[in-house]
C-alpha positions as CSV (number, residue, x, y, z in Angstrom):
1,X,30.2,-9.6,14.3
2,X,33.5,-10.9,14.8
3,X,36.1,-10.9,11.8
4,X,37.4,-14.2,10.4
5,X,41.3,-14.8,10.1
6,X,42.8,-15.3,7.3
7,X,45.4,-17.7,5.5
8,X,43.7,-21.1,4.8
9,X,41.5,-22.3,2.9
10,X,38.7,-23.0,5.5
11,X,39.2,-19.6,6.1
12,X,38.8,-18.2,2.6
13,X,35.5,-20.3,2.5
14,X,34.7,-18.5,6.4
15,X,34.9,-15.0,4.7
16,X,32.7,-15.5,1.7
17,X,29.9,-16.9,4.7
18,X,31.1,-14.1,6.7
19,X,29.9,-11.5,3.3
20,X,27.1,-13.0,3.1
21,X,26.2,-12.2,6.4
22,X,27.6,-9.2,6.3
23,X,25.1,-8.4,3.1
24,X,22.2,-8.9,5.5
25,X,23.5,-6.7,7.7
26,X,23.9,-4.0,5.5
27,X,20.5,-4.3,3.9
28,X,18.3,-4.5,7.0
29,X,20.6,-1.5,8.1
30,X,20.1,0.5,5.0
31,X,15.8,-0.5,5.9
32,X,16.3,0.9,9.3
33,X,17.8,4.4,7.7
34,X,15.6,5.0,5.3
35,X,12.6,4.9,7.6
36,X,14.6,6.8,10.2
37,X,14.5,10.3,7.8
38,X,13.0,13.1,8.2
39,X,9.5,14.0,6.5
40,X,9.4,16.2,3.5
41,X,7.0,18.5,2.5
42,X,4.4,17.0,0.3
43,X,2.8,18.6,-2.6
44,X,-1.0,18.5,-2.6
45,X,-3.9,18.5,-5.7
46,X,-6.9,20.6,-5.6
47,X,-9.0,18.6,-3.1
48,X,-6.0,18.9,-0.5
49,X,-4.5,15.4,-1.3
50,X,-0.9,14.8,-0.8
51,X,0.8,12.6,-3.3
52,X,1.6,10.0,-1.2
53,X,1.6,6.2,-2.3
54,X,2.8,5.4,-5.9
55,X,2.1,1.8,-7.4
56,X,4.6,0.6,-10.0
57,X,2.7,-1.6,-12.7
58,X,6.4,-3.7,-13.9
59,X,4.1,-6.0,-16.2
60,X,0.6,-6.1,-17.6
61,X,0.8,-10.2,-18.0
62,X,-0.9,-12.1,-16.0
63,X,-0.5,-16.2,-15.1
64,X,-4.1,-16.2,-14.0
65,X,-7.5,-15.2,-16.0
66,X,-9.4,-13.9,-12.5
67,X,-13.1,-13.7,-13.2
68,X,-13.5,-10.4,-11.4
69,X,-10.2,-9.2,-13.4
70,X,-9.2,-10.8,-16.4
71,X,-12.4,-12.8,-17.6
72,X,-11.7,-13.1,-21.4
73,X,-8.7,-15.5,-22.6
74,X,-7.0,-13.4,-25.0
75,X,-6.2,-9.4,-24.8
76,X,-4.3,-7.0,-26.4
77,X,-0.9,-6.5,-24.8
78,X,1.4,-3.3,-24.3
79,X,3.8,-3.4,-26.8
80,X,7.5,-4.8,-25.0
81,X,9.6,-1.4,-26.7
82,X,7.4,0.6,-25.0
83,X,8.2,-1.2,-21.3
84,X,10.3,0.4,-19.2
85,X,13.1,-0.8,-18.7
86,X,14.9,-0.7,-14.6
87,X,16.5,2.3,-14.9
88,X,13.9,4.4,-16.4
89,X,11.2,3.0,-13.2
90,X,14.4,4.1,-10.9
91,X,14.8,7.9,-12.4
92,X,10.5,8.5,-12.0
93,X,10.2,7.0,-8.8
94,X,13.0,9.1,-7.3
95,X,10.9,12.1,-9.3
96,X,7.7,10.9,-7.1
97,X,9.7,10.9,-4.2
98,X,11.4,14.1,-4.3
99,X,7.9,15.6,-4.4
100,X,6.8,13.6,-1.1
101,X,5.8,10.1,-2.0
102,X,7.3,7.4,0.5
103,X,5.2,4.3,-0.2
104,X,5.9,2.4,-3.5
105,X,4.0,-0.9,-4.8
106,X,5.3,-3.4,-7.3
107,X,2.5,-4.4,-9.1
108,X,1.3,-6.3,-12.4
109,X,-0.3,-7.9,-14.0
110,X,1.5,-10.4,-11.9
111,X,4.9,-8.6,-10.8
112,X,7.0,-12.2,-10.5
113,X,6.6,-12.3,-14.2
114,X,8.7,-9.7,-15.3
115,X,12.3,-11.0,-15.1
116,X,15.4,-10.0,-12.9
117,X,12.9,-8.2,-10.5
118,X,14.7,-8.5,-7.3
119,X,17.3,-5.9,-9.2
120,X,14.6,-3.4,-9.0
121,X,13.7,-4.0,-5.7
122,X,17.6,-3.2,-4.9
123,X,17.5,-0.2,-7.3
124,X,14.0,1.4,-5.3
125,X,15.2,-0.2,-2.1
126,X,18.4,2.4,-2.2
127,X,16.2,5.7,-3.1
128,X,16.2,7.4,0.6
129,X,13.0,8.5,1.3
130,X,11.0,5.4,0.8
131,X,9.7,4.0,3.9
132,X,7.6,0.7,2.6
133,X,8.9,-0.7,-0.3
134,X,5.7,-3.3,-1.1
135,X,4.9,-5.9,-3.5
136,X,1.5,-7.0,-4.6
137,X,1.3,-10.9,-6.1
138,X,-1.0,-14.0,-6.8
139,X,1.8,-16.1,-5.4
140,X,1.7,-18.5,-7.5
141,X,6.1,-18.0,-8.2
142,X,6.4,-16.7,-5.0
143,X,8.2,-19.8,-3.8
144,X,10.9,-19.3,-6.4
145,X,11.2,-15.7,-5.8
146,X,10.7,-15.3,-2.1
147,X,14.1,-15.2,-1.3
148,X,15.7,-13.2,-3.3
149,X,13.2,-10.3,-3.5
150,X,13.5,-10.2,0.7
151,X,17.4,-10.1,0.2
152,X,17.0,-7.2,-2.4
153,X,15.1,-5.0,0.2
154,X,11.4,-5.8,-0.6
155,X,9.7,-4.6,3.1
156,X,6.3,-6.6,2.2
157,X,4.2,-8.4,0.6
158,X,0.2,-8.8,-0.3
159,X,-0.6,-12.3,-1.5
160,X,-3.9,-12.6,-3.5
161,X,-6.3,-15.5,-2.3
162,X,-9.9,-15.3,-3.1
163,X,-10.7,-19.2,-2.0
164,X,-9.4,-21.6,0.5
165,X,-11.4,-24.5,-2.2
166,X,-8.6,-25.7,-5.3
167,X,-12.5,-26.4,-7.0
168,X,-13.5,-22.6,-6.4
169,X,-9.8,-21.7,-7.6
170,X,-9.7,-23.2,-10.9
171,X,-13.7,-21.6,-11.4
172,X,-12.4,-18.2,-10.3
173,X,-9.1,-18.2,-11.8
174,X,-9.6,-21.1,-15.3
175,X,-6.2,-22.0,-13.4
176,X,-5.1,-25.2,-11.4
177,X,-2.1,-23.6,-9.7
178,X,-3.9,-23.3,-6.0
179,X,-1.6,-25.2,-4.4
180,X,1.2,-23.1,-5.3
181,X,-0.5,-20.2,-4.0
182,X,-0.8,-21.8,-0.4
183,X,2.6,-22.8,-0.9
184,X,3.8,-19.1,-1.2
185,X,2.8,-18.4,2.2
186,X,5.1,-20.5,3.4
187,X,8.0,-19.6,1.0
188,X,7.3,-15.7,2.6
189,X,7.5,-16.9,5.8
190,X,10.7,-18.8,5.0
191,X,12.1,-16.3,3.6
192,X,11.9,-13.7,6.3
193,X,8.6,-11.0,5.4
194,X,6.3,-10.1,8.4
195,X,3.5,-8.2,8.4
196,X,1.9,-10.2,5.1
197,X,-1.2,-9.0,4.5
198,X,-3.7,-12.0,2.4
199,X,-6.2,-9.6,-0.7
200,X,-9.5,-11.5,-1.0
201,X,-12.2,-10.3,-3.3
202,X,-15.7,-11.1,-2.2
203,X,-18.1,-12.0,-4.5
204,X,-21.9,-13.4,-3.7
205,X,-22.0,-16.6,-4.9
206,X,-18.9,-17.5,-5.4
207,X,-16.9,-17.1,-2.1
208,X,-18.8,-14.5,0.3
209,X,-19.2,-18.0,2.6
210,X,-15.8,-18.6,3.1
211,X,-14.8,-15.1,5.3
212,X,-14.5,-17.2,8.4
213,X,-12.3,-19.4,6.9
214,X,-10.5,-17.2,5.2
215,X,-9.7,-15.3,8.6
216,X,-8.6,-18.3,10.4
217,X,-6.2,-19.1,8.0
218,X,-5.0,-15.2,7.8
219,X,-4.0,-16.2,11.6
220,X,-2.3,-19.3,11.0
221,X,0.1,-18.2,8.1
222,X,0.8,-14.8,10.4
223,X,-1.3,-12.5,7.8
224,X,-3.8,-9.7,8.0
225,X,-6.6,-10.4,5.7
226,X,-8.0,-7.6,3.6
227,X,-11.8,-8.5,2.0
228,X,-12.4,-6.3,-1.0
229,X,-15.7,-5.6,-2.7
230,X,-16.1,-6.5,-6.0
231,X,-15.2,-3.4,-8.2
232,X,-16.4,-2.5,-11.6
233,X,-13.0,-0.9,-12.6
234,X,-10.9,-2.3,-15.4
235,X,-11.7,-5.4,-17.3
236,X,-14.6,-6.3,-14.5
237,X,-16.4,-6.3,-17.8
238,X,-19.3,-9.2,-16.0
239,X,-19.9,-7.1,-13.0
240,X,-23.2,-6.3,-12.1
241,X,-24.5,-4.7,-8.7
242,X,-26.0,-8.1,-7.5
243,X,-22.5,-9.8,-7.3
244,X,-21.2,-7.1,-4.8
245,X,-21.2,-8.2,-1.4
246,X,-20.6,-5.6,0.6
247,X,-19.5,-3.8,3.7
248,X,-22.1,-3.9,5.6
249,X,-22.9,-7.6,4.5
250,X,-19.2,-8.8,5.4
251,X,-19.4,-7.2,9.0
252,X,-22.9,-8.8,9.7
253,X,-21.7,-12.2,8.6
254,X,-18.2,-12.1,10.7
255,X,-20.6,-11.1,13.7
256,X,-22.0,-14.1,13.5
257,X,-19.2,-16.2,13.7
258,X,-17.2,-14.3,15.9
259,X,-19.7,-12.0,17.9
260,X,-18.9,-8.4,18.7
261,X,-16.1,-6.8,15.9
262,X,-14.9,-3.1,16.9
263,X,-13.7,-0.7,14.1
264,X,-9.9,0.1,14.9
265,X,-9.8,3.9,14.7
266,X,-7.6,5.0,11.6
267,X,-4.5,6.7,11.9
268,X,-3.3,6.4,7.7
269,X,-5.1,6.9,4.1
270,X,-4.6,3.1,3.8
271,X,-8.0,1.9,1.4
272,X,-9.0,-0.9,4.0
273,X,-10.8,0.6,7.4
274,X,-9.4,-2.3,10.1
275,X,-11.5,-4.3,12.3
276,X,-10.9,-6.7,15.8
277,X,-12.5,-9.4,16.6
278,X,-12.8,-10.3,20.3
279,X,-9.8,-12.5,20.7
280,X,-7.5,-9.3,18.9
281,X,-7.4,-10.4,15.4
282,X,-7.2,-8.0,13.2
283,X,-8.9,-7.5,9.6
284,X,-9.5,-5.0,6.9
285,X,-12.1,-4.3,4.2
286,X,-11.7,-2.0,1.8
287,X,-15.3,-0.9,0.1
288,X,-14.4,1.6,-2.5
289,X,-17.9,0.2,-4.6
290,X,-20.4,1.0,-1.8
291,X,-18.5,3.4,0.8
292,X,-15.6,4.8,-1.4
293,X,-12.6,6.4,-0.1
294,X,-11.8,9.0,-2.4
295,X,-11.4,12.0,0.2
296,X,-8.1,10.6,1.9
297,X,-6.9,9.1,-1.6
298,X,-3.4,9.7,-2.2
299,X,-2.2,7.0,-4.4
300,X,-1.5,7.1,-8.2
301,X,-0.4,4.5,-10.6
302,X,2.4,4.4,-13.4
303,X,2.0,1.7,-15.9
304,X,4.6,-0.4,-17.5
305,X,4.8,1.8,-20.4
306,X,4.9,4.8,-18.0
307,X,1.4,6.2,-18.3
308,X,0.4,8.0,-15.0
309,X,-2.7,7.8,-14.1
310,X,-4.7,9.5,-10.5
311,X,-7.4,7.3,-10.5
312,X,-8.3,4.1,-11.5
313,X,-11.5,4.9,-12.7
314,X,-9.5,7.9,-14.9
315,X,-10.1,7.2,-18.3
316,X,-7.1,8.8,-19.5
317,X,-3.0,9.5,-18.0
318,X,-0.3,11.5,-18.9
319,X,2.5,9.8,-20.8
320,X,5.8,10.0,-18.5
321,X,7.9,7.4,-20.8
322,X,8.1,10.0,-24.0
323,X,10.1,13.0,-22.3
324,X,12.1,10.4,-19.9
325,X,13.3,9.1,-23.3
326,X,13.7,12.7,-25.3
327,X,16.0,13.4,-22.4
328,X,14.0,15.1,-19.5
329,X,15.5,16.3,-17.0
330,X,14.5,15.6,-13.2
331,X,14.0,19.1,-12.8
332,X,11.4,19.4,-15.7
333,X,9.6,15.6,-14.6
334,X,9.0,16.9,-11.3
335,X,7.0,19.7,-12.8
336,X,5.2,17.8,-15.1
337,X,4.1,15.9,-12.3
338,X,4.1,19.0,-9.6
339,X,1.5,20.8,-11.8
340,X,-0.7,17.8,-12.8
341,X,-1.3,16.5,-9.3
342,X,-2.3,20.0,-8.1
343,X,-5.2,20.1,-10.7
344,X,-6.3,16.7,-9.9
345,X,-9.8,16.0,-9.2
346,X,-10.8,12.7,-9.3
347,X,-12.7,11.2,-7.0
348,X,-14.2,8.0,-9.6
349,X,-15.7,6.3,-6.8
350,X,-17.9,8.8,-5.6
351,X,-18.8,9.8,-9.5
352,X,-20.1,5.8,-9.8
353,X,-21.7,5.5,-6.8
354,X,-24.2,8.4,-7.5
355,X,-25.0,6.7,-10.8
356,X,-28.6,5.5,-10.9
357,X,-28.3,2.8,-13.4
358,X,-25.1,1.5,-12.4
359,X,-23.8,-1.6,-14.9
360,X,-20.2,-2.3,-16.7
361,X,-18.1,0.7,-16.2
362,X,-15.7,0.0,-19.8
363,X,-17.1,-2.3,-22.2
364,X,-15.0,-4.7,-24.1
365,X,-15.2,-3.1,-27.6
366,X,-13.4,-0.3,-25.9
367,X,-10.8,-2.1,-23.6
368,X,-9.8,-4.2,-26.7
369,X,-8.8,-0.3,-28.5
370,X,-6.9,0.9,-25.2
371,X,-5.5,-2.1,-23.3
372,X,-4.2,0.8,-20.7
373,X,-8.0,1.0,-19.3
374,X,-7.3,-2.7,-17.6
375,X,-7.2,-3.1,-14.5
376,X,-4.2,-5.7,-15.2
377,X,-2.3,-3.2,-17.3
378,X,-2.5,-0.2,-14.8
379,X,-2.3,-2.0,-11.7
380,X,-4.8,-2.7,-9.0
């Protein structure tokens, strides 16, 4: 970049172009380094797990009522003292990362809800030793947001769309902000993300027709689709076994419409095993209700109010907010956390899927007295 003179006016006006510039410059350079250091050693539970992927809940609002998520209208909220606030999300995740995580998620709720969030992008974005720095979002305010969270350092972005149909989206969702969601696609694209991926949850009878469609328009926006079976986790509190449409049912009904898919061998503990079509496209399903994942599983989840949990189908975590704010030091967090991980277990996936009567994992007498056993507060 060349250097603009100075002296007049125009050239005062040249320089504050020339900064802005010059920002860009500096963030993508400050990407660039922090996926260019070394690896560290990573601390590992008691099935051999590293501690790998942290997922940041920033919220537990939501702008949509999901049916497979959120079905009732009113819930019981985290109380907003007990949120964390930017700086106490920066001193944990630097915690999680001193002990080997290098993947973080901004998560909700619905993420774009919680105000000034590109500053905590920028905060997490500067913490060496993350290499993707990911945000997870219905995108329905994506197109007001897009921008600025890219300029902050987000790496990526997963954009929730369960049904290319604005009828199917208002049944799914009690919402009519469809439009909006499509329109965040675009506003990613604008704004400079790459490797979007598109969540869809599949349910039979409601959308498990529209995989196809869904794929083609995964290829026209530039974005990997990711089908996910529906889960009994959280508030899924009408799930029943019938609804699921599964692996095996997704594979034989792409093979239909596209002939021959091959299985893309996997090289990560990502959830979604990937699949190609014969004209290269690739896709992902992630079937943690009828072929879980639990053996590679190296994720964990911190809520807004800073309770850890190692599983989503954990019915209890370890509250991280109460010795941040009696004045921990990093030292003693990152044996808090150091010991817990190393007794961890859980493998909730496997534990449901050997149930023989298999219904409603929480009811909604007990979600109403513990709002941190939502799927929406704890992050998907």
């Amino acid at each position: 970049m060349t250097l603009p003179r100075q002296g007049s006016l125009t050239n005062t006006l040249l320089s504050a172009s020339f900064c802005r510039k010059l920002l860009g410059h500096l963030i993508e350079a400050g990407r660039k380094a922090r996926n260019c250091l070394p690896k560290r050693a990573q601390i590992t539970d008691a099935m051999q797990r590293p501690l790998g992927q942290l997922r940041l809940s920033v919220t537990d609002r939501c702008n949509l009522r999901c049916q497979y998520c959120m079905p009732e209208e009113e819930y019981e909220w985290l109380s907003r003292s007990d949120i964390l606030n930017f700086d106490e999300y920066r001193r944990l995740v630097e915690v999680f990362v001193g002990l080997g995580v290098d993947k973080v998620r901004l998560t909700g709720g619905e993420p774009l809800l919680r105000a000034d969030l590109p500053k905590l992008v920028e905060a997490l974005s500067a913490i060496p030793g993350i290499e993707d720095l990911a945000l997870t979002t219905n995108g329905v305010l994506l197109r007001k947001h897009a921008h600025a969270l890219h300029s902050a350092g987000l790496d990526r972005l997963t954009i929730s769309l369960d049904t290319l149909s604005s009828d199917r989206f208002v049944k799914l969702s009690r919402r009519t902000t469809h439009s909006s969601v499509l329109d965040g696609f675009q506003a990613a694209t604008e704004a400079g993300f790459t490797h979007t991926k598109i969540d869809t949850v599949v349910m039979r009878g409601t959308n498990h027709d529209e995989l196809p469609q869904l794929i083609e328009f995964g290829k026209n926006v530039g974005a990997e689709v990711r089908f996910i079976e529906y889960m009994d986790v959280g508030g899924a509190t009408n799930w029943n076994r019938e609804i699921v449409f599964s692996r095996a049912e997704m594979l034989e009904s792409l093979t239909a419409t596209y002939g021959n898919i091959k299985e893309v061998p996997k090289l990560d503990r990502a959830p979604a095993d990937q699949f190609e079509l014969p004209d290269g496209t690739v896709f992902g399903i992630i079937s943690s209700t009828t072929e879980p994942f639990c053996a590679p599983c190296d994720r964990s989840r911190l809520t807004a109010d800073g309770t850890w949990y190692r599983c989503l189908y954990a019915m209890a975590g370890t509250d991280l907010r109460k010795p941040l704010r009696e004045g921990a030091t990093a030292e003693e967090l990152t044996e808090l956390v150091a010991t817990i991980w190393s007794r961890r277990r859980d493998q909730g996936a496997v534990n449901r899927l050997n149930e023989n009567e298999r219904s409603v994992f929480v009811g909604l007498d007990r979600l109403k007295k513990d709002p941190r056993l939502e799927m929406h507060t704890r992050g998907g």
